[in-house]
C-alpha positions in Angstrom: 56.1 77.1 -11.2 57.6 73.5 -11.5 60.6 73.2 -13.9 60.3 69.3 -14.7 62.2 67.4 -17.3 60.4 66.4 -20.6 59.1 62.9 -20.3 57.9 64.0 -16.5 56.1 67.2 -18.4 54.1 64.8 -20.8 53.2 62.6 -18.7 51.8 66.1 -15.9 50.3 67.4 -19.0 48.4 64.2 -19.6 47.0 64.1 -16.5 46.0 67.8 -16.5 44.5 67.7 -19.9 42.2 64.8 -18.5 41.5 66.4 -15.1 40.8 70.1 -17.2 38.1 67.6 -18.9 36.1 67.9 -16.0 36.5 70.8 -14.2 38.1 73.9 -15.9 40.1 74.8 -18.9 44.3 74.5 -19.4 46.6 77.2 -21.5 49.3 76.3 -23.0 52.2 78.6 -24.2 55.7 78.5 -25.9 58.2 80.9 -25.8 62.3 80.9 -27.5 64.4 81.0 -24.3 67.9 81.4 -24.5 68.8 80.5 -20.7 69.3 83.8 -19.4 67.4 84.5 -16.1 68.6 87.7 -16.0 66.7 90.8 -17.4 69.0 92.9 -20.1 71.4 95.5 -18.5 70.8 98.9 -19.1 73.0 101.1 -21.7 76.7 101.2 -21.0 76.9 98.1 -18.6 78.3 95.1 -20.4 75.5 92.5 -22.3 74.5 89.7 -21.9 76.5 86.8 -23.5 74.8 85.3 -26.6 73.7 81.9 -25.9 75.2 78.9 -28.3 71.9 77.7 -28.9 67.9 78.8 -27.7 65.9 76.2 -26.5 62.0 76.0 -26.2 60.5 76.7 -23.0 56.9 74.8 -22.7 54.7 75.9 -19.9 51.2 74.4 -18.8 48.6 76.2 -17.0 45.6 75.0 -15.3 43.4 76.8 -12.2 45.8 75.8 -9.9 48.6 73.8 -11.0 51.7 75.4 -13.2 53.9 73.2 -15.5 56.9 74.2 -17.1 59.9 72.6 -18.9 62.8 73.2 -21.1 63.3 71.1 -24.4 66.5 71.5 -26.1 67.1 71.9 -29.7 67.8 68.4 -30.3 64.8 67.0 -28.9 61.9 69.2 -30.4 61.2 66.7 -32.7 60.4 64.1 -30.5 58.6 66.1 -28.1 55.9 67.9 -30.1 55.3 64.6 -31.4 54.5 63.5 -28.2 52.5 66.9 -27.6 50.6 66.7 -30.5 49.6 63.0 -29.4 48.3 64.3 -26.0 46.6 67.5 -27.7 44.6 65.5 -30.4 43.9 62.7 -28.0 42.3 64.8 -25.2 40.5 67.2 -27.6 37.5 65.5 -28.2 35.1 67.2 -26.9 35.1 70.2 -28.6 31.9 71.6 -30.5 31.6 72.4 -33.5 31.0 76.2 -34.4 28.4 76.7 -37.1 28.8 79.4 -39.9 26.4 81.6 -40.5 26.5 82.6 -44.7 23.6 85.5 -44.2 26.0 87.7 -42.2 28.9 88.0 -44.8 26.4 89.2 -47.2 24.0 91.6 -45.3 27.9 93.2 -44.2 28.7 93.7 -48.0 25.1 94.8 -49.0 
């Protein structure tokens, strides 16, 4: 997985999201990370020290290309605004699921 600074990230995930329009499908997950590598010790060992503040970790999947980056807490802000931009730019093709009314009432009847 590629760790890559923020503005780098947006710019991958813009490119990814346009190539996923073609081929396959992308995930997208994010996770509170604290900046600990290290799994938690076992009882009676000494912890883990408690980080000052957590961060965001963003990662980007796609069939074969992994994306990942770290935003701190003072740039969330500006970087889900930049997400979002990407996200609702690159989704339009997406159909339009059509609700079927009959079913809710045969279930209750």
């Amino acid at each position: 997985m590629v760790l890559l600074s923020n503005d780098e990230f947006l710019t991958q995930l813009t490119l990814l999201t346009q190539n996923s329009k073609k081929s396959s499908s992308f995930t997208i997950t994010l996770k509170r990370y604290d900046g600990n590598d290290k799994p938690t010790p076992r009882e009676g060992r000494p912890a883990l020290p408690k980080p000052e503040e957590y961060m965001c970790l963003i990662r980007a999947k796609s069939k074969n290309k992994k994306l990942s980056t770290v935003v701190k807490h003072n740039d969330v802000g500006r970087v889900m605004e930049s997400y979002g931009k990407i996200m609702k730019s690159n989704m339009d093709g997406l159909k339009k699921v059509k609700k079927n009314k009959n079913k809710s009432k045969a279930v209750q009847g």
